[in-house]
N, C-alpha and C positions, 0 to 999 in steps of 0.2 A: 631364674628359670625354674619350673615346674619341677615335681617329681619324675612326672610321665613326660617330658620333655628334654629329659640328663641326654645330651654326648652318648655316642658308642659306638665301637670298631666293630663291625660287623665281619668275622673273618670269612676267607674264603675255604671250600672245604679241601682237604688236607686228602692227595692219591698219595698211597702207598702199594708200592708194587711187590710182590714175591715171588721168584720164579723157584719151583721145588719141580713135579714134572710138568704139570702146565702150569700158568702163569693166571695168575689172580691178583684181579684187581678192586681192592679194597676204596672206595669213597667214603669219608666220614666229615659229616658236616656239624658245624661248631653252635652253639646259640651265640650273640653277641655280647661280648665283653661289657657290662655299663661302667662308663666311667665316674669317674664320682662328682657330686654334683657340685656346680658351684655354690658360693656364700651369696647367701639371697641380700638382694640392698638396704642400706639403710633405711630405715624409713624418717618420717616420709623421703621423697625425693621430687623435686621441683623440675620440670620439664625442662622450664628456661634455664636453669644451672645446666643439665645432667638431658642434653638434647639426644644424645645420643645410644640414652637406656634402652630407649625400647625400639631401634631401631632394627629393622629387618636386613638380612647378612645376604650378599647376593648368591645366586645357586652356587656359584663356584666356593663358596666357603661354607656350604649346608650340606656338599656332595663333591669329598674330592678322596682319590686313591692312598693309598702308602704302600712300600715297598720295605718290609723290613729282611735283615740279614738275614741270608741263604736264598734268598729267593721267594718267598714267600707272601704273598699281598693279601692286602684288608683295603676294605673302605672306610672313610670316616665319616659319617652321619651326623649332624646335629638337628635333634629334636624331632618332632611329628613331620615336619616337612622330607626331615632324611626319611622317615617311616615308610612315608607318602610315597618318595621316588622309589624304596627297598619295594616296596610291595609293587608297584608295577612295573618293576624290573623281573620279579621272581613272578609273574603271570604269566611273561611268556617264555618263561623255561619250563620245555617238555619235550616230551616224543612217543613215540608206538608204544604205548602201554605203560606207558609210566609220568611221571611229574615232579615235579621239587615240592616241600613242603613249603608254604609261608610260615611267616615266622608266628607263633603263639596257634599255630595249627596242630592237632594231635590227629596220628589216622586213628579210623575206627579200632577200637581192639587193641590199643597199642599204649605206653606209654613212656615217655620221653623221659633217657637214661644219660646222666652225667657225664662226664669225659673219665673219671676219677673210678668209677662204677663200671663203666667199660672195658677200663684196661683191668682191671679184677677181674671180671669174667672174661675176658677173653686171656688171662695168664693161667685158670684155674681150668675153662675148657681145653687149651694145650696140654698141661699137664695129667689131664686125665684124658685124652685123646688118641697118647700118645706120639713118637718124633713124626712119626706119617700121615697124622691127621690133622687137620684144621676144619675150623667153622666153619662151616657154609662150603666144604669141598669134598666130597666123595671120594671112599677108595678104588684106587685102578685095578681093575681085576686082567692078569693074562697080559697082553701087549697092546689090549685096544683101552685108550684113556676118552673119556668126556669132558668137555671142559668145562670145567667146574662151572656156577651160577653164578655172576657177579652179587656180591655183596654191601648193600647200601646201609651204613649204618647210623644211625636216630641221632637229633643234634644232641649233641654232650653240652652239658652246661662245664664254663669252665671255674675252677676254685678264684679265690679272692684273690688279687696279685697287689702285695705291698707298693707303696710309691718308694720307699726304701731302697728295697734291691732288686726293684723291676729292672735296673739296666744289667743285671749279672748276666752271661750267657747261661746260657740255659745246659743241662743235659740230655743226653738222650733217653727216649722211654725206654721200658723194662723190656726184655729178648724176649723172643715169643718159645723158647725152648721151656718152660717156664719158673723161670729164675722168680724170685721172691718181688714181689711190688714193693719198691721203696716207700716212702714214707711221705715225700715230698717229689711231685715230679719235676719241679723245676731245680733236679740236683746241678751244682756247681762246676763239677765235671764233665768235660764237654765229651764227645759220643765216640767209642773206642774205635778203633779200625777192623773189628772181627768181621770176618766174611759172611757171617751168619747174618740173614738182613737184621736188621734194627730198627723197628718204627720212629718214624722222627718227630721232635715236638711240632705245634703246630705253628709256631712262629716264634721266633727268638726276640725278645723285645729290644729295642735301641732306644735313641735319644729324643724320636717320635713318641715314643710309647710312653718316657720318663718325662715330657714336657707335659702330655693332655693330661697323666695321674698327678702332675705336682701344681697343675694350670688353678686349679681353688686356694693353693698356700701363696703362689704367685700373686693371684688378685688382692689376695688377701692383703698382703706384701703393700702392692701396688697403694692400695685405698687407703692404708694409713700414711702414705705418703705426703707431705703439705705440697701445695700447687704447683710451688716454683720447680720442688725434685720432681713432680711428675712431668711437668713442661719438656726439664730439661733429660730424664732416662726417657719419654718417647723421640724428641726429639733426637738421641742418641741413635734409636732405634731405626728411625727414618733412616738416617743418613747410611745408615748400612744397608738402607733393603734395593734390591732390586728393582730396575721399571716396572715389573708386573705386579709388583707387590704395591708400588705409588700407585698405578695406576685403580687397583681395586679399591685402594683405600679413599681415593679422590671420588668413585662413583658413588660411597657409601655418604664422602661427607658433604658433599657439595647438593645433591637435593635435601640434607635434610639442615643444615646450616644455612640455606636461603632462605630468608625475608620478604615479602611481598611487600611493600612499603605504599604500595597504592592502597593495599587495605588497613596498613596499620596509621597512616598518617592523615591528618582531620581533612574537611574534603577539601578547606578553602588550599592549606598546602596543597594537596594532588593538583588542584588545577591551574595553580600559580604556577606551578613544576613543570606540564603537562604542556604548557601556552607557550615553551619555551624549543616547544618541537617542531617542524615543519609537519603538513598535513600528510605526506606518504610515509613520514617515522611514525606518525599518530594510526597509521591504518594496518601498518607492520604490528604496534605494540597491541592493536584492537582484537590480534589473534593470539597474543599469546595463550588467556584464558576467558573462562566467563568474567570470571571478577574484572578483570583490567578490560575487558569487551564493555561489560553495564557499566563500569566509571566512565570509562571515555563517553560511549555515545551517550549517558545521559544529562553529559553535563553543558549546561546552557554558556555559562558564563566560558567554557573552552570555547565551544565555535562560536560564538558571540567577537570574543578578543581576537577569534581566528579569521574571520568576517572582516572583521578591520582592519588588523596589518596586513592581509591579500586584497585590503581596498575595493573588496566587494559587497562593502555593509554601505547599502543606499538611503538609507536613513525613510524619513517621510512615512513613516507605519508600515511601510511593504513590507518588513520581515514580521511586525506581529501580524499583518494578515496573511501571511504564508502560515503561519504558526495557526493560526485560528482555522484555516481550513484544513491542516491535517487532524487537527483535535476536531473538527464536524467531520472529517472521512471518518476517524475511529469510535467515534459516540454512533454514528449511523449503522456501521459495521456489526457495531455489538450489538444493538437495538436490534438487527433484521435477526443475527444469530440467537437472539435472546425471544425472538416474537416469531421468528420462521421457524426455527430449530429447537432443537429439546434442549432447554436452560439445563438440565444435571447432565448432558453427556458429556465427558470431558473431550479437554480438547484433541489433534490429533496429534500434539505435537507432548512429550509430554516435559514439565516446566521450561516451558518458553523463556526465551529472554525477554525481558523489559524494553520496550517499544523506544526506539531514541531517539532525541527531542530534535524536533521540527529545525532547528538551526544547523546541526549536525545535516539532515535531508539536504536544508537550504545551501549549504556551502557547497555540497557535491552538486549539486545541480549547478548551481551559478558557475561552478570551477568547471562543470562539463561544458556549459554556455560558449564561458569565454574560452576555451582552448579549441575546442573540437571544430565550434564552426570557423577557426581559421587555419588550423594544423592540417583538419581533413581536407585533401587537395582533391577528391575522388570522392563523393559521398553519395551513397545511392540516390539512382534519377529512374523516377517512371513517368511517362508521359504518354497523352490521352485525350484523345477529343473528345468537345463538354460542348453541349446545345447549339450546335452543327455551325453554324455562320454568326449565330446571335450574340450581343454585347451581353458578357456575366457582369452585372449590374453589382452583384452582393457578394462575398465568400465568406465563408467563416470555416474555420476548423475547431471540432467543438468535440471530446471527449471520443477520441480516436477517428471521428468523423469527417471527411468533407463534403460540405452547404453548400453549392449553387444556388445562383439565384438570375435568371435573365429577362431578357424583355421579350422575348418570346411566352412568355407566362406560365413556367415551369421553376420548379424548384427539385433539383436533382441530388441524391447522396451517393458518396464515394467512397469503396474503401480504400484508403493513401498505401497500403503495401502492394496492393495488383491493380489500384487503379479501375475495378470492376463496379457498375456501375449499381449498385444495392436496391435502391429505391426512387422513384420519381413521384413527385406529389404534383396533381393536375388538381386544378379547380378556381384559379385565379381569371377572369374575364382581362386581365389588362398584365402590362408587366410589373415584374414583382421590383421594387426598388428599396425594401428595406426587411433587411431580417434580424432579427436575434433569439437564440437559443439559451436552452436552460434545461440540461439532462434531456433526456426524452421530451419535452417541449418548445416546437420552432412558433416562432411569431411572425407571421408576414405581414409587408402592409406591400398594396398595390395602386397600378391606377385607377384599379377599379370601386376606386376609394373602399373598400371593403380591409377588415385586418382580419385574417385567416390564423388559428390556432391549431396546430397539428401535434401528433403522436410519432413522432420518431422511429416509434416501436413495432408500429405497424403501419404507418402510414395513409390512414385516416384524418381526414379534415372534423374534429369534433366540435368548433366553433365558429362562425361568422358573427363578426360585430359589424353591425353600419352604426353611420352616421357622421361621418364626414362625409363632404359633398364634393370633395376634388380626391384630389393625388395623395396618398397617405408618404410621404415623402420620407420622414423619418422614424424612427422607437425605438424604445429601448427596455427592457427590463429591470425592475426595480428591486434589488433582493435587500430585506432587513437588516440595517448594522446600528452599531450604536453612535451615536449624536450625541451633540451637545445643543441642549435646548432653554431656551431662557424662559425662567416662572417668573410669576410676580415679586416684585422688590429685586430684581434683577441677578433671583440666585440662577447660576447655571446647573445643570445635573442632563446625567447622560441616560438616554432613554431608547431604548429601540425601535427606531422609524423606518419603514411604515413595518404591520404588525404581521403583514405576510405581503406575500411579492406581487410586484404591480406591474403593468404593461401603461407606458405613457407614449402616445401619437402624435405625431407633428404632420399638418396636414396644409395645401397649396389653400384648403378653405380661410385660412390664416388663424385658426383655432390650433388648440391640444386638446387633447382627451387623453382622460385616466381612468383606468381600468380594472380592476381586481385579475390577475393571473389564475384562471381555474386552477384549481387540485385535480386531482387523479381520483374520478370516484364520484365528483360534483356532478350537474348534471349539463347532458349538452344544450346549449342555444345558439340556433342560426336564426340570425333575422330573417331569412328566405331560405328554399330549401332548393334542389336542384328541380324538386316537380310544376318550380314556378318559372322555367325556362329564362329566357335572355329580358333579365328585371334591372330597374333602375336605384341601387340599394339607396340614392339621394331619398327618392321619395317611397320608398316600401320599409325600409329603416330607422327607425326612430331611437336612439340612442337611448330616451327617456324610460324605453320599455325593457332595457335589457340589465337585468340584476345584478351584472359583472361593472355595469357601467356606473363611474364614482363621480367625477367630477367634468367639467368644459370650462375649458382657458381659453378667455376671449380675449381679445385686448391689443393683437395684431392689427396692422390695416394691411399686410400683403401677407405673400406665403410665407411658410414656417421651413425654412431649410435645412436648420437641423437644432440635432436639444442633444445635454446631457440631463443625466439625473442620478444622485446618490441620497440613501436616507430619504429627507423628505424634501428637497431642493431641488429645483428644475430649471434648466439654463436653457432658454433655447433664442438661436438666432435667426431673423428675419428680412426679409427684400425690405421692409419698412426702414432697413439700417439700422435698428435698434435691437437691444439684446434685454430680454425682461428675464425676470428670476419669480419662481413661483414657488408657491408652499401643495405639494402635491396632496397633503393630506384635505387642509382648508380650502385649497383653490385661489388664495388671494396671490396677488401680484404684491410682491414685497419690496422692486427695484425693477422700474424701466432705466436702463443704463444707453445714454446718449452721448453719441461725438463719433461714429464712423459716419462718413458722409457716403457711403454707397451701400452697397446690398450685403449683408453680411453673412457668408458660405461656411462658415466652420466657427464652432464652441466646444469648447473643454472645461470639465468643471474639477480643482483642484480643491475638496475638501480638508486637507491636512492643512494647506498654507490661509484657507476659508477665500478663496479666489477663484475666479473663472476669467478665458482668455478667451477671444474672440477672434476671426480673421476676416475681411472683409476687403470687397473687391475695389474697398482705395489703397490697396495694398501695404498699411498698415496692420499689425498683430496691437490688440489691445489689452492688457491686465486689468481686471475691477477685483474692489473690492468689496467680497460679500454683505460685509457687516455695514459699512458707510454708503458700499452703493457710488464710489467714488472710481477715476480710471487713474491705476496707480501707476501705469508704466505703458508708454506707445514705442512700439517696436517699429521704428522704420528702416528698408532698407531696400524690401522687394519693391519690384516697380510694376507690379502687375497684379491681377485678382488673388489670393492668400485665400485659396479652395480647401485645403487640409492642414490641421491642426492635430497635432500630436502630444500625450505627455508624460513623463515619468519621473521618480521620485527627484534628478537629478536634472533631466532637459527637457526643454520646452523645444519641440523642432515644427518650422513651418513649411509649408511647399506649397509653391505658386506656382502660378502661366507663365512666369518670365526664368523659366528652365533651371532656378536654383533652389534649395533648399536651406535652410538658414537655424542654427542650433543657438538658441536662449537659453543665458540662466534668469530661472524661474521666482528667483527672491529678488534681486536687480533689473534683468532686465536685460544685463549685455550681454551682445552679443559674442558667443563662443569662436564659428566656426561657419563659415560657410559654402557648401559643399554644389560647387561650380564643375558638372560634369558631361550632365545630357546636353542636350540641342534643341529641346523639345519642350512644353509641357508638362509637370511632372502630375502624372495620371494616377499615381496611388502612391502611398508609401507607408511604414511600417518600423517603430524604432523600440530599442529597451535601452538598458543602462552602457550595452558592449558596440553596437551595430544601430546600422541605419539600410533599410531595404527599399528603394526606390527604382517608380518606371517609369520609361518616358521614351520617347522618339526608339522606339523596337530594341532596347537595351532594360534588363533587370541589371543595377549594380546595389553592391553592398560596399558600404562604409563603414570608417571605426569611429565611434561618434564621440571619443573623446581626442582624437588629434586632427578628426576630418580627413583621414584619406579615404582611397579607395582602398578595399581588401581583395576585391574579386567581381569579376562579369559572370553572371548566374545563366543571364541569357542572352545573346546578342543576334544581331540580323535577322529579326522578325519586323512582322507590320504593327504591332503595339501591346503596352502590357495594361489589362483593364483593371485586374485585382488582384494584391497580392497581402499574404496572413504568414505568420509564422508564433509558433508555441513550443518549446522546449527542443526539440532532435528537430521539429519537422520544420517545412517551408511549402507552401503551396501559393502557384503563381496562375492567373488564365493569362493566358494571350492569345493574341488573332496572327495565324501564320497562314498565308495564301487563302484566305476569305474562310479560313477554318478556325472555331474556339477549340484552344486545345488548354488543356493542365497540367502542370510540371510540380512535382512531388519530391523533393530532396529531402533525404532521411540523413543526419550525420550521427545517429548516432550506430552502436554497435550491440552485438548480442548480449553485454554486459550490463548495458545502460536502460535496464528496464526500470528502475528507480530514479529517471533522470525526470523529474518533474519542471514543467515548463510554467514559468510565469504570466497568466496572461495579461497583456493591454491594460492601462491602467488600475492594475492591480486589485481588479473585480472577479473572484472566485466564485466558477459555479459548484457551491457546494450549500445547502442548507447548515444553517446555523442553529436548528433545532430539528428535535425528533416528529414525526410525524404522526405520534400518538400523543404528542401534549397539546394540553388543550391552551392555547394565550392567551391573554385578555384581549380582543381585537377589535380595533376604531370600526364606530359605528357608522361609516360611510359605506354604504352597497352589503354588509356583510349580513345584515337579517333578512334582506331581502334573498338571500341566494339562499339562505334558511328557509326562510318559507317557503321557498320555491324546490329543496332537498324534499321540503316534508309533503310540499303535495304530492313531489312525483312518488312517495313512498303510500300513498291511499291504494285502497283496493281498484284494483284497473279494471274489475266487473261495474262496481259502484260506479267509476268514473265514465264508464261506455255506458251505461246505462241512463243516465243523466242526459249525458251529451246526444243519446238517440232521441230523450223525450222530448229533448229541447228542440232538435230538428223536423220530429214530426210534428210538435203543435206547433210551431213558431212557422218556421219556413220550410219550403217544401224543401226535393233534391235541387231543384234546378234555378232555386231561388237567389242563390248567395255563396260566394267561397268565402268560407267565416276567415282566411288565415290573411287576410287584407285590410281586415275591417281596422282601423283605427279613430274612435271618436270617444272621445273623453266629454265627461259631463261637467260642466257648472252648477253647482250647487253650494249653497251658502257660501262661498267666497270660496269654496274647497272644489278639488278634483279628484274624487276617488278615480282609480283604474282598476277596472274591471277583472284585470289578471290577478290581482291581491288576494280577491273575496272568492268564498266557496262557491262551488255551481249551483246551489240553490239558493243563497242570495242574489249570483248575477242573473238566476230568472225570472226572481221579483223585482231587478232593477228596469224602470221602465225610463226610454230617451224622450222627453218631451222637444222635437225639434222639428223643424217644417220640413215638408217634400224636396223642396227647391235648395237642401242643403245638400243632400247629396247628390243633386241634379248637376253640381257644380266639381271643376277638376277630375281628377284620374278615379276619384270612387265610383263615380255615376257611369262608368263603362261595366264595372263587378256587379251591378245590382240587375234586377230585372229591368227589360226592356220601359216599363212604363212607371213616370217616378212615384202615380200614386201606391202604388201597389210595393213599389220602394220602402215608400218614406211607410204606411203602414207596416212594414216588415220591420223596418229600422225600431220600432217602437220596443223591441225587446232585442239587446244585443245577444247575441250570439258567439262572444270572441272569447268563449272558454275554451270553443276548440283553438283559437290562435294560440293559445300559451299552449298548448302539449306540442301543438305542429314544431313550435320553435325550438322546444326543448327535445324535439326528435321521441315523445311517447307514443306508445302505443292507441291512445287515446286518438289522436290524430290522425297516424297512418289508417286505423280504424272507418274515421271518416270519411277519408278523401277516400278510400275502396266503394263506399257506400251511398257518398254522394259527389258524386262524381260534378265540377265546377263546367259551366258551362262554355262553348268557344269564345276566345276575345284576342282582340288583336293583340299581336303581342307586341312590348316595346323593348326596344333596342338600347343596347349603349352610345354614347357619343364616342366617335374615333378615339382612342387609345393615343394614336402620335402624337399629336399636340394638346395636351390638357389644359384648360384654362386656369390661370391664376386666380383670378377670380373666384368667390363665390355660387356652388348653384344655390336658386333658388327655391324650394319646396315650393309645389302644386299648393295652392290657395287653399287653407281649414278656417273652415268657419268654427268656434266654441260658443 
C-alpha cells in the first residue's frame, strides 16, 4: 500500500467541561493518528500465486468504529477510500454560523497548532491570567456574569506513539492552575483524584490500538512463514472467529477465487461440457454473463447435438436452409443500414453481443413448435368474414400477411391480429386460382388466362403478362439456390440456378411459361391497359412481345394441373396422366414420366433426395426418380382421386376423396400412418415435421403425424373448410358457415415469442440470397431484352413525343389507327426484326411490303380505317413505337392516346368465366 494510502484512527474531538462561575465548554479537535505503513511485497508477485494481493476490502473493513477505554471513540479508516467516506461525512457537519474544518483545510489567517504546543500555551496563558482567568472567558464584573464564548480549538497534531508502550495507560494532562508541562504527556501515572478539573487525554490506547501499530511486524512475521505454518496459524484463526467474521471473509474470497472455466477451457471442451445440460439449464447459464451468453449462443456444434437428442433435427438440408436465410436476413439488414443510413454513426446499442448462430434460433422455434401448439388449450382466435359467399380459391400467409384469393375475382389482404381488412387488389376479369408471393411481390394467375403482378406495398397492379389462352391454373416462384449441375466428362459442381427469380405458369392451354420476376425499379409492361376495355388477352397478347417473358413448355396434350419448381427443375403434372420434368432455364423436357393411368392432380418436387412424387386420380402416389427418369416407389392404398400432396424433410403425407389421409416414408416408401377421421373429402390440408392440419366434411382437425392421432378440433359444425396455411405461432383457416366465407386466425404464441420463426412448406424461404446492389453474372434468356427496354424508357421523353407526333402527322392521321394493337412482324431474309427492339427513327424507315387483303382479314381489320385501301397504304409504315411505351405505361403513350384519340369499335367480350375450356384457344388467323 501507498504512502498516501497508510491506515489511520481518525479521532473524535475530545469536550472537556469546566465549571468555575459559568461553565465552559472547551471542543478540541485532533488531526489523525497515521499508522505506520505496511511492508510493501515482494516483488515481483504473481497474481495466480498471491490472488488475493490486490484485492478490494469491503466498506465494512475500509470504515469501521473503535471504542477505546474510558469511553472514548475513533474511527478506523483504511486508505483514500476511508478519506473518501471522512470527507463526506465532515460536509455535512455545520450550523448557524459555523462549520468543522476538513481535514488538511487551514482557515484563512490561521495556522494549525499541535496538541503538544497547545497544552504550553494554554499552561503559560493560566499562569499569567491568573487563578480567575482563562482563555477565551472574561472577568465577571458586580453579580451580572456573561457567558463566556464557547471555545473551538485548531486540530493538534498528535506526537509519535511507540508500538512498544502504546498499551501503558496513559496519564492525565497537566492542571490548568499552571503547574509545569511534563515532559512526556503520555505519563504512566494514571490521573489523581483532585477536585481541581483535569483535562483528560484524548484516548487511552488498548489492544486495538497495539495490534494496528504492531500489524507491519506481524505481516512481517506472517510472510516469512513457509506455506504449511501459514495454512495452518490461519486456519487456527478461523476456527476462533465468529460468524460475522466468516462471513466477511467468505464475500471477499469467493468472487475473487472463482474461475470461469467456460473461458479458460479450449471451446471443443466447453461444448462437449455444455451438451450435457438440458436446454432450460443452458438458457439459466446464458445469463449468467456476457462471456457464458456469446459461448453458449454461438456455438453451432451445442444446438446441433441439442437438435438431436430433443429429436427435432430433420435432417434433408432444412436446418442449413434455415441457417442460410438468417445469414440473407442479416447481410440485407446491414446492406439497407450501410446504403440507407450513415455507415460511421455508431450503433445505438453500444457493443452489442454477437449475433447467435441460426441453430441456437432453430431449436427454440421448433421447441416453441412442438409444445405450444399442443399445451396451449386456449390460443387466441379472431374470426371474420372474407369475400361474402364466394369459394377462397388461394390463402397464403406471407411475412405477417393474410392473401386471399377467390372466384369472385378479388384478391384481398388481412391483418391476422384484428383481422382488418388492409387492402383489396381488383383487376382480374375472371377468378383468381393461383397465387404466390415473395416480400412485397404477389403473383396471380386467373381464368382470365392473364398473370397479374402486384406491389403489396401499395397495391398497384404493375404487370400484366398474356399469353396463355385458357386458365392460368397453377405458379409458382423460382428463388436462386445452389445446384448440383453436370459439365462435360461428367464433373458435377454446384452453381446458382436460375440467376434471379422466376415466375413459372401452368396453364388448361396445356403449356408452361417462364417468366423473368421484375425487380423493384424495372420498368412496367401490361400487354393491355385498362383504356382498352373488356379485351381478349388470347388474341391482344402475345407472349413473344413481352421482355420479362423466357421460355414455353410445350409438350402437354391436356391441362397443366399443377407444377413444382426449384433451381432450375420443373415438375409439373397433367390430365394427359403424365408428369414431365423440364429445365427452366433451357426449356428442354429432360423426362416425360409415364404409368399413372388417370389424370394426375398433385406434384412435389423433393430436391434433397433428387425425386419428385406425383398423385393421381387412379389413386395411387408415385416416387420418380430425377436422375434415371425411372418410378421408384407406387404408393397404394387410397381408393379414390389423391388431389394433394404434401412434403417434408421426414413425411411424405397424401389426401384424397376417399376421406383419408395417409403418411409415407419418403426413402422407402411405406406406409407410416393413416389418419382415418373425417367423413368427407379432404379439401385441404397442411403438415410439417410435428402436425397434420386437415379439412373436410365442416371439421378442421389436427394431428400428431408421428403417432397418427388426433390432437384437437380447431373447428367443428360448419358447412366446409376451403383453405387452410399455417407458419410458426399462426394458423389461418376460410370456411363457408351459413353461405358466409369466413377466416379463423389462431395465434399460439405469447408476448414473449416474438423470436419464434416459423418454418415454411417445403422449406422455401422468402428471403434473398443476395444484396441488391450486386451486379451477377445473369443467363442470357429475356435479360437484355428488359435492358434495352430500362434504357429506352430512360431517353429524353421530349425526343421520344416528339418523334412519335411526327410520325402520327405524316404517316397516319388522328382517326386512322390505335397503334397499341398493331402487331405484324416482317419477313425478311429468313429473319424477323420487331419493331419494339429498334430506335424510332429506324422504325420510320422501316417500310411493310404486304397486300391490303392482309389486314382485311381477322380482329385487325375492325382497328384500321373503314376502307382496306386506305388501310393497307397506312400499313406501309408501322407505327407501333407507340405500342411499346403504351405497354410499358410511359408517358410516351399516355401522350398519344390524349392526342389521338382511337376511333369507336365494337368491343369484345370474355367467354364465361364458369366453365373454361380445357382446351386450347385458338388465335385470330396472322398472315407473315
Amino acid at each position: 500500500m501507498s504512502a498516501n494510502q497508510r491506515p489511520y484512527i481518525a479521532l473524535q474531538p475530545s469536550v472537556n467541561t469546566t465549571t468555575v462561575v459559568t461553565t465552559t465548554t472547551t471542543t478540541t479537535t485532533y488531526a489523525p493518528i497515521q499508522l505506520p505503513p505496511l511492508p510493501p511485497p515482494l516483488s515481483p508477485k504473481d497474481p495466480k500465486t498471491y490472488p488475493l494481493l490486490h484485492a478490494s476490502l469491503p466498506k465494512s473493513l475500509r470504515n469501521f468504529p473503535l471504542v477505546f477505554p474510558g469511553g472514548t471513540r475513533a474511527t478506523f479508516r483504511d486508505g483514500d477510500s476511508g478519506d473518501q467516506d471522512m470527507q463526506e461525512e465532515e460536509e455535512v457537519v455545520g450550523g448557524s454560523g459555523w462549520r468543522m474544518l476538513k481535514r488538511d483545510e487551514e482557515p484563512e489567517g490561521a495556522t494549525n497548532v499541535g496538541l503538544v504546543e497547545a497544552v504550553e500555551r494554554y499552561g503559560k496563558k493560566r499562569s499569567h491570567g491568573g487563578l480567575d482567568m482563562m482563555e477565551g472567558v472574561e472577568a465577571t464584573s458586580g453579580g451580572h456574569a456573561s457567558a463566556p464564548p464557547r471555545k473551538k480549538a485548531r486540530a493538534a497534531n498528535l506526537p509519535h506513539i511507540s508500538p512498544v508502550n502504546g498499551a501503558a495507560p496513559p496519564s492525565p494532562l497537566p492542571s490548568p492552575r499552571g503547574s509545569p508541562v511534563p515532559e512526556n504527556i503520555w505519563p504512566s501515572a494514571p490521573p489523581s483524584g483532585a477536585s481541581s478539573p483535569q483535562p483528560q487525554a484524548p484516548f487511552q490506547p488498548d489492544l486495538s490500538l497495539t495490534t494496528l501499530l504492531t500489524l507491519p511486524s506481524l505481516l512481517s512475521h506472517y510472510s516469512n512463514l513457509p506455506a504449511p505454518l501459514q495454512s495452518h496459524f490461519l486456519l487456527t484463526l478461523l476456527r476462533h472467529s465468529p460468524l460475522p467474521v466468516l462471513r466477511t471473509l467468505h464475500s471477499v474470497l469467493t468472487p475473487t477465487l472463482a474461475r470461469d472455466f467456460l473461458t479458460l477451457l479450449p471451446p471443443e471442451l466447453v461444448s462437449h461440457i455444455l451438451s450435457y445440460l438440458p436446454f432450460a439449464t443452458l438458457a439459466r447459464c446464458s445469463r449468467v454473463s456476457r462471456a457464458w451468453k456469446t459461448t453458449i449462443d454461438s456455438d453451432p456444434v451445442l444446438w446441433r447435438d441439442l437438435l438431436k437428442s430433443t429429436k427435432i433435427w430433420f435432417g434433408g438440408d432444412s436446418e442449413n436452409a434455415f441457417a442460410e436465410s438468417i445469414y440473407a436476413r442479416r447481410r440485407r439488414a446491414e446492406w439497407l443500414r450501410l446504403t440507407q443510413g450513415d455507415p460511421s454513426a455508431p450503433t445505438s446499442i453500444p457493443n452489442p453481443l454477437p449475433f447467435p448462430h441460426p441453430f441456437k434460433m432453430l431449436f427454440k422455434s421448433r421447441h416453441l413448435t412442438r409444445s405450444r401448439w399442443v399445451s396451449k388449450r386456449e390460443p387466441k382466435h379472431v374470426s371474420f368474414p372474407a369475400h361474402g359467399s364466394s369459394v377462397v380459391t388461394c390463402l397464403i400467409f406471407s411475412h405477417g400477411r393474410i392473401i386471399s384469393a377467390s372466384d369472385d375475382h378479388s384478391i384481398h389482404i388481412y391483418c391476422p391480429t384484428t383481422g382488418e381488412l388492409v387492402r383489396s387488389l381488383h383487376g382480374h376479369d375472371g377468378g383468381v386460382w393461383a397465387l404466390a408471393a415473395s416480400k412485397d411481390i404477389l403473383v396471380s394467375g386467373s381464368t382470365d388466362r392473364t398473370v397479374r403482378i402486384w406491389d403489396l406495398a401499395t397495391g398497384r397492379c404493375t404487370h400484366v403478362f398474356g399469353g396463355h389462352t385458357s386458365t392460368v391454373r397453377c405458379l409458382a416462384i423460382v428463388k436462386p439456390e445452389w445446384v448440383d449441375v453436370e459439365q462435360e466428362g461428367g464433373v458435377i459442381v454446384k452453381e446458382r440456378w436460375p440467376k434471379r427469380p422466376l415466375i413459372v405458369t401452368g396453364s388448361r392451354d396445356h403449356s408452361l411459361r417462364v417468366w423473368t420476376l421484375p425487380r423493384q425499379g424495372e420498368p412496367e409492361y401490361k400487354c393491355f391497359g385498362a383504356e382498352d376495355g373488356e379485351v381478349d388477352p388470347a388474341e391482344v397478347c402475345d407472349a413473344e412481345e413481352n421482355p420479362y417473358h423466357r421460355v414455353h413448355l410445350e409438350g402437354h396434350d391436356h391441362a397443366v394441373r399443377a407444377l413444382a419448381a426449384r433451381g432450375r427443375t420443373l415438375v409439373s403434372g397433367s390430365y394427359d396422366c403424365t408428369v414431365r420434368i423440364w429445365d427452366t432455364v433451357t426449356g428442354a423436357c429432360k423426362w416425360i414420366l409415364v404409368g399413372h393411368t388417370q389424370k394426375v392432380y398433385s406434384v412435389v418436387l423433393d430436391p434433397t433426395r433428387n425425386q419428385a412424387c406425383s398423385g393421381s386420380m387412379d389413386g395411387t402416389v408415385r416416387v420418380w426418380n430425377l436422375q434415371t427418369g425411372q418410378c421408384q416407389h407406387t404408393l397404394t392404398g387410397h381408393t379414390s382421386l389423391v388431389g394433394l400432396l404434401g412434403l417434408s424433410p421426414s413425411h411424405l403425407v397424401s389426401a384424397a376423396a376417399d376421406s383419408t389421409l395417409r403418411i409415407w416414408d419418403p426413402d422407402t416408401g411405406e406406409l407410416r400412418h393413416t389418419l382415418a377421421a373425417h367423413t368427407g373429402a379432404i379439401t385441404c390440408f397442411q403438415h410439417d415435421e410435428f402436425k397434420v392440419l386437415s379439412g373436410s366434411d365442416g371439421n378442421l382437425k389436427m394431428w400428431n403425424v408421428r403417432d397418427g392421432t388426433v390432437v384437437r378440433d380447431l373447428l367443428t359444425g360448419i358447412t366446409g373448410v376451403w383453405q387452410v396455411v399455417f407458419e410458426g405461432r399462426w394458423c389461418v383457416a376460410a370456411s363457408n358457415r351459413n353461405d358466409t366465407t369466413v377466416l379463423d386466425v389462431w395465434d399460439f404464441g405469447t408476448e414473449d415469442d416474438d423470436d419464434w420463426i416459423g418454418e415454411p412448406p417445403g422449406g422455401i424461404y422468402d428471403d434473398d440470397g443476395y444484396s441488391e446492389a450486386e451486379d451477377e453474372d445473369e443467363d442470357e434468356l429475356g435479360t437484355p431484352r428488359i435492358r434495352r427496354m430500362t434504357a429506352m424508357d430512360e431517353d429524353d421523353d421530349e425526343q421520344e413525343q416528339a418523334d412519335v407526333d411526327a410520325m402520327d402527322q405524316d404517316l397516319l392521321g388522328p382517326s386512322d389507327v390505335e397503334s397499341e394493337d398493331i402487331d405484324i412482324e416482317v419477313e425478311e431474309q429468313g429473319q424477323r426484326p420487331r419493331l419494339r427492339n429498334r430506335p424510332h427513327d429506324a422504325q420510320a424507315a422501316l417500310l411493310v411490303n404486304d397486300s391490303a387483303d392482309r389486314l382485311s382479314e381477322g380482329v385487325e381489320a375492325s382497328r384500321w380505317a373503314p376502307h382496306p385501301s386506305a388501310a393497307a397504304s397506312s400499313s406501309r409504315l408501322q407505327s407501333n413505337s407507340a405500342s411499346k411505351p403504351s405497354r410499358l405505361g410511359g408517358a410516351a403513350a399516355s401522350s398519344s392516346r390524349r392526342n389521338n384519340a382511337p376511333p369507336a369499335f365494337t368491343q369484345r367480350t370474355l367467354p364465361t368465366n364458369d366453365e373454361t375450356p380445357t382446351r386450347p384457344r385458338v388465335r385470330g388467323t396472322r398472315r407473315r
